[in-house]
Structures are given as C-alpha cells and as structure tokens.
ZASE-413813 format. One record per residue (C-alpha): x, y, z; residue in one letter. Coordinates in Angstrom, 1 decimal. Example, Ala and Ser with C-alpha at 12.3 -4.5 7.8 and 13.67 -1.06 7.14 Angstrom:
ZASE-413813
R,12.3,-4.5,7.8,a;
R,13.7,-1.1,7.1,s;
end
This chain:
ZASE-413813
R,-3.2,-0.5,25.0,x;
R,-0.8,2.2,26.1,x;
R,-1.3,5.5,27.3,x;
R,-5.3,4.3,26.8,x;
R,-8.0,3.8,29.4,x;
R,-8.6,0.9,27.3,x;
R,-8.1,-2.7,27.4,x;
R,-8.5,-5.8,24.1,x;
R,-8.3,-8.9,23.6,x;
R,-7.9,-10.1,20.3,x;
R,-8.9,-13.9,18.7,x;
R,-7.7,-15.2,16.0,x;
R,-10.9,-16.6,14.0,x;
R,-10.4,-18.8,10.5,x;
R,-9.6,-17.0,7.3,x;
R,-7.0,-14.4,8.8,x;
R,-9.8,-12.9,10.2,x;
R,-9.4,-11.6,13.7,x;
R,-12.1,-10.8,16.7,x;
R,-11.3,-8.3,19.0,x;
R,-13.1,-7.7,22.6,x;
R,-12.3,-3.6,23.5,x;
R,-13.5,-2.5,27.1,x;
R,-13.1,1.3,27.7,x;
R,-13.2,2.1,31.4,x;
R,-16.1,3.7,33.1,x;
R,-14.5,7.1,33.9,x;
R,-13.8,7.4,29.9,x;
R,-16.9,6.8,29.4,x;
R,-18.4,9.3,31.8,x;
R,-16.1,12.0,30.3,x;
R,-17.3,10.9,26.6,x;
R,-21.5,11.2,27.8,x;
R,-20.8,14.5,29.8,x;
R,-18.7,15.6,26.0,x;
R,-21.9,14.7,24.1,x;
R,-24.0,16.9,26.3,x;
R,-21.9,19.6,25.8,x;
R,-21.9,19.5,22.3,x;
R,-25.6,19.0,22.0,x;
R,-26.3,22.0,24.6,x;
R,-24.0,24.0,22.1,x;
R,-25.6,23.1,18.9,x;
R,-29.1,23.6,19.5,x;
R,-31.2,26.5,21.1,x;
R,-33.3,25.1,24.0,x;
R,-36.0,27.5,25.3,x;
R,-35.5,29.5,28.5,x;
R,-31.8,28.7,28.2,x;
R,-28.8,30.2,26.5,x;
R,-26.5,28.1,24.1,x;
R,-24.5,25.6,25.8,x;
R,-26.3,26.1,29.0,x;
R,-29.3,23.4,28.5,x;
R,-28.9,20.8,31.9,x;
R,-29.1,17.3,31.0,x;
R,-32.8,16.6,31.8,x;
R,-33.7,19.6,29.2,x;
R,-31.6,17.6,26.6,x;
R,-33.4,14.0,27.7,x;
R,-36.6,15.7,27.2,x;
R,-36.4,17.3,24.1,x;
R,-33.8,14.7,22.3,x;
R,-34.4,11.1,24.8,x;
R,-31.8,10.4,26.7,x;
R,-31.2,7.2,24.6,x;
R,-30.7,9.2,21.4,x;
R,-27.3,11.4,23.6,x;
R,-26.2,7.5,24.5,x;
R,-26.6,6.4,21.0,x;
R,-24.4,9.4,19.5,x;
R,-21.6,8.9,22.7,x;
R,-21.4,5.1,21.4,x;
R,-21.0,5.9,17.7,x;
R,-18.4,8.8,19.3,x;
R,-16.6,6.2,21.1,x;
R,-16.6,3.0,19.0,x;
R,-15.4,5.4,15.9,x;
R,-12.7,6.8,18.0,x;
R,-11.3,3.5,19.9,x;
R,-11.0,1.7,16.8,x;
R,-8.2,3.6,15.4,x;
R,-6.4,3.4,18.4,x;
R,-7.0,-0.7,19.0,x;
R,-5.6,-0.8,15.5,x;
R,-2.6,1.1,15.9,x;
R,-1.8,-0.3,19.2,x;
R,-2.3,-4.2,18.5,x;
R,-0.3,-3.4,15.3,x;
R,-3.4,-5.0,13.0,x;
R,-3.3,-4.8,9.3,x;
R,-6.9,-4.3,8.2,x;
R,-7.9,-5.4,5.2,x;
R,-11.2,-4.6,5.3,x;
R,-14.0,-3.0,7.5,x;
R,-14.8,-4.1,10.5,x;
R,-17.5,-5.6,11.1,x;
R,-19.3,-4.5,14.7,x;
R,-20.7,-6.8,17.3,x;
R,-24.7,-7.1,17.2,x;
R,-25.3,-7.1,20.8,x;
R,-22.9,-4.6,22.2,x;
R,-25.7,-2.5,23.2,x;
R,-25.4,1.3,24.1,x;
R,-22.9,2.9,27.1,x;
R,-24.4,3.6,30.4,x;
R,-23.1,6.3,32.8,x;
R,-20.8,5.1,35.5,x;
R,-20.3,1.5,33.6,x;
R,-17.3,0.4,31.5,x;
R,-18.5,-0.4,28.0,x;
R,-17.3,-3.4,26.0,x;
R,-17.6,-3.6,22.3,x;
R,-16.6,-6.3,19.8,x;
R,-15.7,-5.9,16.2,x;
R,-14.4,-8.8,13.4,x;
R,-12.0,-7.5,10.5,x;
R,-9.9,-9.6,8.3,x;
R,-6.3,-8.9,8.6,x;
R,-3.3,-9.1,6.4,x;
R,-2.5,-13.0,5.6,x;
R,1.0,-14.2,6.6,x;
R,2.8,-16.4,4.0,x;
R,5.8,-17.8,3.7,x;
R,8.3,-18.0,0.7,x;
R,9.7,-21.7,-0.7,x;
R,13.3,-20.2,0.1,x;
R,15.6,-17.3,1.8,x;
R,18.7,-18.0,0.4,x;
R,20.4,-15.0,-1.1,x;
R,19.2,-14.0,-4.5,x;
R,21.4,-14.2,-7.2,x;
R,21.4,-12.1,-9.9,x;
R,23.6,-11.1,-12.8,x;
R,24.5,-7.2,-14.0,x;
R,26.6,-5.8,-16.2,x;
R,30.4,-5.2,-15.0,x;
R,30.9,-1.4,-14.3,x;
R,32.3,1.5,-17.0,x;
R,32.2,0.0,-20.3,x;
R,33.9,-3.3,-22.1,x;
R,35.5,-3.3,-25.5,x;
R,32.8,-5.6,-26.4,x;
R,30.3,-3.0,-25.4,x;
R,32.0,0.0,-27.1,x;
R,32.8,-2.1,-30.3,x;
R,29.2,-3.1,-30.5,x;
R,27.9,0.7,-30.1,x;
R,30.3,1.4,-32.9,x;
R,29.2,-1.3,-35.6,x;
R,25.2,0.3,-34.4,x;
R,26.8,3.4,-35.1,x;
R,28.0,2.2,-38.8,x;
R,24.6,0.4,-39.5,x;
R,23.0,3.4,-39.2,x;
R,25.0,5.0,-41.3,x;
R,25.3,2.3,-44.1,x;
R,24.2,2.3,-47.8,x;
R,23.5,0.1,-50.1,x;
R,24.9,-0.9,-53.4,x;
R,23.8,-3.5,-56.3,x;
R,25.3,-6.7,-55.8,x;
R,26.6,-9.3,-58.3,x;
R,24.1,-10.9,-61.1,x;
R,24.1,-13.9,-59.5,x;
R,23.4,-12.5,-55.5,x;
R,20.3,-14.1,-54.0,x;
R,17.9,-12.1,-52.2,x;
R,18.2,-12.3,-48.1,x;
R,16.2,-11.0,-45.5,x;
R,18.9,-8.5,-44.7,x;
R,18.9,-7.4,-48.5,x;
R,17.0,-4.8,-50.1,x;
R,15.2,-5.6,-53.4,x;
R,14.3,-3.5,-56.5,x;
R,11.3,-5.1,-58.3,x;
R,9.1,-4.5,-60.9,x;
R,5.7,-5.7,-60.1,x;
R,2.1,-6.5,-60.9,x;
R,-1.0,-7.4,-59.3,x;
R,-4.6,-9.0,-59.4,x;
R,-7.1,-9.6,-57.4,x;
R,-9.6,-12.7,-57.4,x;
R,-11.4,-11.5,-60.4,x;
R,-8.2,-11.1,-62.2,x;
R,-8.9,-7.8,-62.1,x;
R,-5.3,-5.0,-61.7,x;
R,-4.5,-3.4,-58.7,x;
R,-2.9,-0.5,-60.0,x;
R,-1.8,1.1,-57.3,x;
R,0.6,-1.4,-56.5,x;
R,1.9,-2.1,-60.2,x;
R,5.6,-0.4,-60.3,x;
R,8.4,-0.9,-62.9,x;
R,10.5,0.1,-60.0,x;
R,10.3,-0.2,-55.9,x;
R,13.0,-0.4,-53.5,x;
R,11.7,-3.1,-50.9,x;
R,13.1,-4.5,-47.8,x;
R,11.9,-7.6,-46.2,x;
R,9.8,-7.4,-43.4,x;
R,8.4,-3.7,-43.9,x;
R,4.3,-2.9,-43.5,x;
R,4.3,-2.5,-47.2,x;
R,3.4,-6.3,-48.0,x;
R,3.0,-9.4,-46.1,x;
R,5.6,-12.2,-44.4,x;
R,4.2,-14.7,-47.1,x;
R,4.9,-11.8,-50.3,x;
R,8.4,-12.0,-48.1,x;
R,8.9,-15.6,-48.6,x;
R,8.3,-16.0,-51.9,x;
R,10.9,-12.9,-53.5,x;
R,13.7,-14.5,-50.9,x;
R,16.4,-16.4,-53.0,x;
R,15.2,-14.8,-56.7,x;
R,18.1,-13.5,-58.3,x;
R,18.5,-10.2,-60.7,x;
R,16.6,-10.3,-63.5,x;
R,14.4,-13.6,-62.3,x;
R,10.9,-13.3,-62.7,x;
R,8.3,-15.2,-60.4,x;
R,3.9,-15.7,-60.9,x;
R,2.7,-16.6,-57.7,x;
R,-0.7,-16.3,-55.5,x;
R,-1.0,-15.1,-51.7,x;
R,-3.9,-15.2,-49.3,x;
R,-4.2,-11.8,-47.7,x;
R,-5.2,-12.9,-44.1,x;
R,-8.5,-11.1,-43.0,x;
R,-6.3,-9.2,-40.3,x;
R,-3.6,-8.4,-42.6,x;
R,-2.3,-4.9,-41.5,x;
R,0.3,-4.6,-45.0,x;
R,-0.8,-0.8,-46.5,x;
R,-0.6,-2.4,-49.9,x;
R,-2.8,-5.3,-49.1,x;
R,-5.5,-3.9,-46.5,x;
R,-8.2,-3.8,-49.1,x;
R,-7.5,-7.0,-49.9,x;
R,-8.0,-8.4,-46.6,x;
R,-10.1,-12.2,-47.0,x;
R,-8.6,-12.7,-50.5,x;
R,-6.3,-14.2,-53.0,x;
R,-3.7,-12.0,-54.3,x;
R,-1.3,-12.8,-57.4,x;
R,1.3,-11.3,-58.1,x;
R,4.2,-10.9,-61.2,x;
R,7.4,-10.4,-59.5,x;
R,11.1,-9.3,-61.4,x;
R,13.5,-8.8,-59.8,x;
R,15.7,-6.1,-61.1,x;
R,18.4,-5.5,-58.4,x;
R,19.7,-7.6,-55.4,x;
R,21.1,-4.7,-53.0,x;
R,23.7,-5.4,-49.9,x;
R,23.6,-3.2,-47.1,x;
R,27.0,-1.6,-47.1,x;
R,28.6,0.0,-43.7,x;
R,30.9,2.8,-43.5,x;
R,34.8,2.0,-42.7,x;
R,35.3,3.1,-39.0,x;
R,38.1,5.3,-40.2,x;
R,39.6,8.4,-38.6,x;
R,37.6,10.8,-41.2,x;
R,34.0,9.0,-41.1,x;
R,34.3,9.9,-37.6,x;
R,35.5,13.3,-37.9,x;
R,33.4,14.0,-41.0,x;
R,30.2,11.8,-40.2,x;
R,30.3,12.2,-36.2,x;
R,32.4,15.4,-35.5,x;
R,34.8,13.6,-33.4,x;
R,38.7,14.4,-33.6,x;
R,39.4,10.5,-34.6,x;
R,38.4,6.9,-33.8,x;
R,39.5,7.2,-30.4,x;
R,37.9,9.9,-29.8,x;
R,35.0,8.5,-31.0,x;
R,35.5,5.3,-28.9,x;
R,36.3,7.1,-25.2,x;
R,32.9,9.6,-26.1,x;
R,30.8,6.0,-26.8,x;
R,33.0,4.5,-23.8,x;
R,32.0,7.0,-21.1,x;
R,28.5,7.4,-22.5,x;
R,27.6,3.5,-21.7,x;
R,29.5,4.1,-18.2,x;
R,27.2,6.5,-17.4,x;
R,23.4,5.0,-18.3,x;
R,25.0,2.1,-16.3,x;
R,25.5,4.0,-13.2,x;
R,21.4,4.7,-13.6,x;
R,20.4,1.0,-15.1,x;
R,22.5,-1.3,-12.5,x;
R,20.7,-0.3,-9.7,x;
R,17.5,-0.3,-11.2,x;
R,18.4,-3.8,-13.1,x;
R,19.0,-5.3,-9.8,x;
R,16.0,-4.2,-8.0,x;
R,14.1,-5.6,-10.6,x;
R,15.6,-9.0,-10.5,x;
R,15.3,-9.8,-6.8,x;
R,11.6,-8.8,-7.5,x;
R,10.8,-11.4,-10.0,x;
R,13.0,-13.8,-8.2,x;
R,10.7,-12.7,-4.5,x;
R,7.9,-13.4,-6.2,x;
R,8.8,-16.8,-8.2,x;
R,9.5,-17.7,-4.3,x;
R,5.8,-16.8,-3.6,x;
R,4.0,-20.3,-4.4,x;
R,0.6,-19.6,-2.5,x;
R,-2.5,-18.5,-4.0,x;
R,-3.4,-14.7,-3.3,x;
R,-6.1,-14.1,-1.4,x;
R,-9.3,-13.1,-3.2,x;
R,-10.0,-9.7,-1.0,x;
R,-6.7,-8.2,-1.2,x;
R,-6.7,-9.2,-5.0,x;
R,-10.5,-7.3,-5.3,x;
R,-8.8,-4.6,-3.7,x;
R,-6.0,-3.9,-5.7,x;
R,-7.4,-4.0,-8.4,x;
R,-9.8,-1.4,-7.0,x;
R,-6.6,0.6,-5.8,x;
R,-5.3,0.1,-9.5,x;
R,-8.3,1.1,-11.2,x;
R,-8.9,4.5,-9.1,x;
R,-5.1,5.7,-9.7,x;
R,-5.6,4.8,-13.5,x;
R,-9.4,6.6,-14.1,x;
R,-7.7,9.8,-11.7,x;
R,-4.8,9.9,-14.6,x;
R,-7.2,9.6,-17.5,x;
R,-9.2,12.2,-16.2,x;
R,-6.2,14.6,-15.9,x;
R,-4.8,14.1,-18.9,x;
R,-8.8,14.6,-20.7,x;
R,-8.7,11.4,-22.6,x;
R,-11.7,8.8,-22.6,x;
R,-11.9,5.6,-21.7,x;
R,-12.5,4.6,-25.4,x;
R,-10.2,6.9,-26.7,x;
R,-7.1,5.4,-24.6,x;
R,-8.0,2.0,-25.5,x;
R,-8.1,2.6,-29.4,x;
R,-5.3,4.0,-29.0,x;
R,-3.5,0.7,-27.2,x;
R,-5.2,-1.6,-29.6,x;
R,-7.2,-3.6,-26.5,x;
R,-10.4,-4.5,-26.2,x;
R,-12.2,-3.7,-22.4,x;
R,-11.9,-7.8,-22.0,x;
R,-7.7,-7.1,-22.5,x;
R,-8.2,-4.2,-20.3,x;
R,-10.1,-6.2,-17.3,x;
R,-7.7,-9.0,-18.1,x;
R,-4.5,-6.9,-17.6,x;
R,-5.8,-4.8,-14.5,x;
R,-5.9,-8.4,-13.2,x;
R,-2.6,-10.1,-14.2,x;
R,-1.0,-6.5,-12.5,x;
R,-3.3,-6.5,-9.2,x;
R,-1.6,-10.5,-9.1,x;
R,1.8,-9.4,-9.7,x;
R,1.8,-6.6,-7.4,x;
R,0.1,-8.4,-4.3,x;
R,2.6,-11.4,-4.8,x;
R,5.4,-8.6,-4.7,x;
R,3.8,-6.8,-1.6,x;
R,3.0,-10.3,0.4,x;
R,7.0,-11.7,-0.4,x;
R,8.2,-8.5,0.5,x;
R,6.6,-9.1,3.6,x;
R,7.3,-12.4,4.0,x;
R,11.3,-11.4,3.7,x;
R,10.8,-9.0,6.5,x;
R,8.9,-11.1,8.9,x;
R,12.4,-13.8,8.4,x;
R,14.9,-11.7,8.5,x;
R,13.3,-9.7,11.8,x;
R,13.2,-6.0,10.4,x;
R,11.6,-3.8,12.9,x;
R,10.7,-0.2,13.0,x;
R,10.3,2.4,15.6,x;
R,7.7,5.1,16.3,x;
R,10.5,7.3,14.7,x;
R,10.9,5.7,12.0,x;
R,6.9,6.6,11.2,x;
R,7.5,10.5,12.6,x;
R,10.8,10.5,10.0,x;
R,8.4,9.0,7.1,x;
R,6.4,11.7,7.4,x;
R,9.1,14.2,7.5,x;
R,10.4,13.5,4.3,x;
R,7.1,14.0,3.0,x;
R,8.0,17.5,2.7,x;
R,4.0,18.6,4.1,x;
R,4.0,21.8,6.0,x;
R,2.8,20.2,9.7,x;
R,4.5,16.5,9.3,x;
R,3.4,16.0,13.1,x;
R,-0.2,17.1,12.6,x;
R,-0.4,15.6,9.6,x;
R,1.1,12.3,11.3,x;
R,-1.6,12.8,14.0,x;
R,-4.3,12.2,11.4,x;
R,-3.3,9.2,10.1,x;
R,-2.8,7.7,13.6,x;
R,-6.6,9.0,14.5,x;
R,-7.7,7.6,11.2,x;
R,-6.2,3.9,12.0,x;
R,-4.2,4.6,8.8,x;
R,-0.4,4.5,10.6,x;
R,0.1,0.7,9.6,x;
R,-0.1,1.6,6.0,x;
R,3.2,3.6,6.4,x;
R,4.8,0.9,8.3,x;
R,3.9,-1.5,5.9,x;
R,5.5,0.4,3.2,x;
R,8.7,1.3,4.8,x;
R,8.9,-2.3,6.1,x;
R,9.3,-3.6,2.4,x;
R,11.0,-0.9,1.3,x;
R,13.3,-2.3,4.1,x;
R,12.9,-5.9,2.8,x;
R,13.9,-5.0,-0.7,x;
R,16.6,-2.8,0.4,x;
R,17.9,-5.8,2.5,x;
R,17.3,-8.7,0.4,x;
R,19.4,-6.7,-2.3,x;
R,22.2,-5.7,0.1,x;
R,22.2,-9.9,0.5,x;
R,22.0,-10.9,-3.1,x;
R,25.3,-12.9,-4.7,x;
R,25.7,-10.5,-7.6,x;
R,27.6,-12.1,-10.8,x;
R,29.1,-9.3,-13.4,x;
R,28.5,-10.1,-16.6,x;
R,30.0,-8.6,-20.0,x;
R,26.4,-9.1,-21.8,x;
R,28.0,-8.2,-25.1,x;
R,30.5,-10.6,-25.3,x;
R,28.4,-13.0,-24.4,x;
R,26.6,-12.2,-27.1,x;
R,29.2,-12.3,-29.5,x;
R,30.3,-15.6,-28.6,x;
R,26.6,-17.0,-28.7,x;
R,26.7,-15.5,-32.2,x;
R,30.2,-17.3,-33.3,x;
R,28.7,-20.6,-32.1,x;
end
C-alpha cells in the first residue's frame, strides 16, 4: 500500500472470494497502543491522578493490560481495512470475514491479520461489437406531422347514422335497445334501455356481449346468452359475475365515426391557428422538440437492453440478495414519505405481495445484469479513472466540504462505490458514442405496414 506503513497480500480463493494477509509495521503499532492509553487515561478518572495523566501500569491494573491490547486491535483492524480496500482496488460485496487466530498486537512487534470477503465477479459479454440501434430521424417528417394531424381530427370527430343496411364494426358506435335476465329468468332492470349509445370495447359490457352485436344491422334484433366470467370487471355485469346472462338485443342505429375536414377554418375555428399550415409548422416544431428530449433517452435505453441480452451468465445469488435488499430499502423509505401503507399501495396497483416479491426480483435481475455488463464493457474497452476523477465526483455533488466529505468515504472503504458508478456511467457513455445508429421515419413505416 502507498503512503501506508502497511503491507498485503491478497489470494484469490474459489467463488470470487478473495483472502487477504495485512501486516502493519511495528512502529504503527506502537503509535496505535501508546494512542489507546491516551484515550483511556482521558476517559476515565484514576485515583491519585488527574485526567489523562494515569501511567500505563495504573491503566494495566485497573483495566488488564490485555483488555488496552484488545481495543488497539479492534482500533487497528477497523481502520486498515478501509485503507487495504481502497488501495488493492477490491470491490466488496460482503463483510469480511476476520481470521480466527490472528491473536492480539504486542508492543514492539508487527502485527499481521487476515480477513476473507467476496468480491465483485468478473464476466464477460457473448459480444463487443458496436450496438446497433434505430431512432427516429431528427425535426419532424410529413409522415409524422400528417399522422399528429389525422389524431388531431379523431379527436375531434362525430358520429352520424349510417345507411339501413351498415353492419356494426368494432370501430362503430351502436344505439340499442336492450333487455336482460339473469339465470332465474328473472329482469335486470337496470340494464333494460329502449335507447343506449354503445361502443365496442368499453367497461360497460363484456368482449363476448361485443361479439355477438358485431355485424347486426339497423333494426335487427338478436336473443342470445353470455357467461359472465367470475372476474368479469364490466359495471353492467359485476353482479352477475359466475353466471349466465341473456340478453334481447335491437339494434336501432349503426353510427360511423365521422372526422372533421382539415380545412383552413376547422383549424382556425376548432384549433385557433391562422390556417392549415399554420397548424402543420406548430404540430411540426412541436414533435422536433420532444425528440430533442426522447432520442437521447431512446438510445440509452436500447444499448441497455441490447448490454444486457449480451449478458448470458447467471447472476450471482449474493449480489442478487443484495439488490433486492438495496431495492426494497429505497422503496419502504418512499412509502414512508409519501404516508401510504404497504397495503394501501398494493390495492392500489392491483398485486398481490407474491406479485410484489416476484417483481422486486425480476428488477434486482435486470438491474445486476445492467450493472455487471456495464462493467464488463469497461474492463474491454480499458476505461480507467484517476484519483481526480473521484475528488471531481464529489464536487459535483454540490455538499458544502466535497474534500471532507470525500475523506469519509475513503476512511469508510466506501470510495470503490463511486468508481464503480462513474466507471459505467463511462461504459454507457462509450458504448453509445460506438453504437451504428440507423434513422428511422417510424411513421412511415407504419403507414406502409398498414397499406400491406
């Protein structure tokens, strides 16, 4: 170690697990004992002495000797492992486990202590090719403006009766007359109607009550019997959930959904634009803009999933357990915040604590896969940082002592945390500088996938 009156060795064991041999020199030990009777003199009242005056022997005979030895070992095996960490650049995943036999440190001796800790696995992805990925073409296409603009009419069409002989469609809206029994052939009142508008595919009725009114044409009249599912969510059928219903279906109207004409007025008079075209540059620059925001964002998230579809090893168990853990902290912290209950936020998501546990699971996978490729990347492609690239980290933080503050972390054994995050925020940054990016008009290829 540098700048250390210390000296490891470190073994690599099975299982990413490492073993590392630390031998502290004998004048830092002497400094660390002599440090410990200080403090003790300081801390306690010894008769016929004032604070911080006790001499050793005082201490040995009121404490044991052994007991001052014990406390400098503790001081000095909870100190050096930081700096072992830091300085061997380990990536603990767990905590370290101390040698049995190490015994206690002895004036004038060095002292050697061992400790095992499982570090970070290294893996390696099935490829490093460039990633490709597709994204929109920049500003806005006339397939993407002309496709706002028909939204833009469907949202402001009508509809109108169509001809006698018109037969109901999914995209049509019906007017029906209606009655209803349940098993006993008893009336459901509530849904009998001499008139209802009804459009395919609403919560009002069910996808089977759908089928059968498709094709009936004004003035048709159909008798038929459903089986209400027993988690049927219609609002017209809930009560009826488990069993039969029949119905007596006219139909009285067969309505088209009828758009606006994109004319000069509908866009003045509907939209408050001076024309068409004015209405087409406002729709025009208003795509050009969320796709400055959604490219970037787009592409980062397709280099992602294709990083991890690269990952083809199993994750290890531990640094799934403790994600998971990671994940479930940060999400109990924000419940708690916001006030809401567990039970409260999952009636509110419709999951069941299985779901829950299932999903915390599938996430913890998905985000240790990312982490471990992004790694992976960075190990190939040889990204390195610097000591001040750590100090800058914390500088950006925006804390009001970044250099105490960065002092903690390295006394803690926490630095490698930040380099492992900028690292992959390195590895993403790079492996999306690298990716073969194809610009796609989306629209248009949806228009011609429609015309086929």
């Amino acid at each position: 170690m540098k700048d250390a009156p210390v000296n490891t060795q470190v073994e690599a064991l099975e299982g990413d697990k490492v073993k590392v041999t630390v031998t502290v020199d004998a004048k830092d030990v002497d400094a660390r004992i002599d440090r410990a009777y200080k403090d003790i003199a300081r801390k306690y009242s010894f008769p016929g002495f004032r604070k911080g005056k006790a001499p050793r022997p005082v201490i040995d005979n009121a404490l044991g000797a052994e007991a001052v030895l014990a406390t400098t070992t503790d001081d000095l095996v909870n100190g050096t492992y930081p700096q072992v960490v830091e300085a061997e650049g380990l990536f603990p995943v767990s905590q370290p486990t101390l040698g049995e036999e190490d015994g206690l440190v002895e004036p004038g001796k060095p002292y050697t202590f061992t400790f095992e800790v499982d570090v970070k696995p290294s893996f390696e992805l099935s490829s490093y090719d460039p990633i490709e990925v597709e994204l929109p073409e920049p500003g806005a296409s006339d397939a993407e403006v002309e496709g706002q603009i028909e939204a833009l009419l469907d949202h402001y069409s009508d509809y109108e009766e169509a001809s006698a002989a018109t037969k109901m469609k999914a995209e049509n809206q019906a007017d029906l007359a209606m009655k209803a029994t349940d098993k006993d052939g008893n009336a459901i009142d509530f849904i009998e109607t001499d008139s209802r508008a009804y459009d395919p595919g609403s919560p009002l009725f069910s996808k089977a009550f759908d089928e059968e009114i498709l094709g009936m044409k004004k003035g048709e009249t159909r008798t038929f019997t459903i089986d209400v599912p027993e988690d049927d969510s219609a609002v017209y059928l809930a009560a009826q959930a488990g069993q039969p219903v029949t119905f007596t279906v006219t139909m009285n109207a067969v309505r088209k959904r009828v758009a606006p004409e994109p004319t000069d007025e509908w866009a003045r008079d509907t939209m408050g634009f001076e024309d068409m075209a004015d209405l087409r540059k406002n729709v025009a620059e208003s795509i050009a803009h969320q796709k400055d925001d959604l490219i970037p964002r787009m592409k980062e998230n397709q280099v992602l999933v294709e990083l991890v579809a690269r990952f083809e090893d199993e994750v290890p168990e531990n640094l799934l357990e403790a994600e998971e853990a990671s994940l479930l902290q940060e999400f109990f912290g924000q419940l708690q915040r916001q006030g809401v209950s567990f039970d409260s936020y999952l009636m509110q998501q419709g999951l069941s604590a299985d779901q829950f546990k299932e999903d915390v699971k599938q996430q913890a996978s998905d985000d240790v896969k990312q982490q471990l490729a992004l790694d992976a990347w960075a190990r190939h492609e040889g990204l390195e940082l610097t000591d001040a690239d750590v100090t800058a980290e914390f500088e950006k933080a925006g804390v009001e002592d970044p250099a105490a503050v960065e002092r903690q972390w390295r006394d803690q054994g926490r630095l490698h945390l930040i380099r492992e995050g900028i690292l992959r925020a390195r590895a993403l940054e790079d492996a999306m500088a690298k990716a073969k990016v194809t610009e796609v008009d989306f629209a248009a290829r949806a228009k011609e996938k429609e015309a086929e």
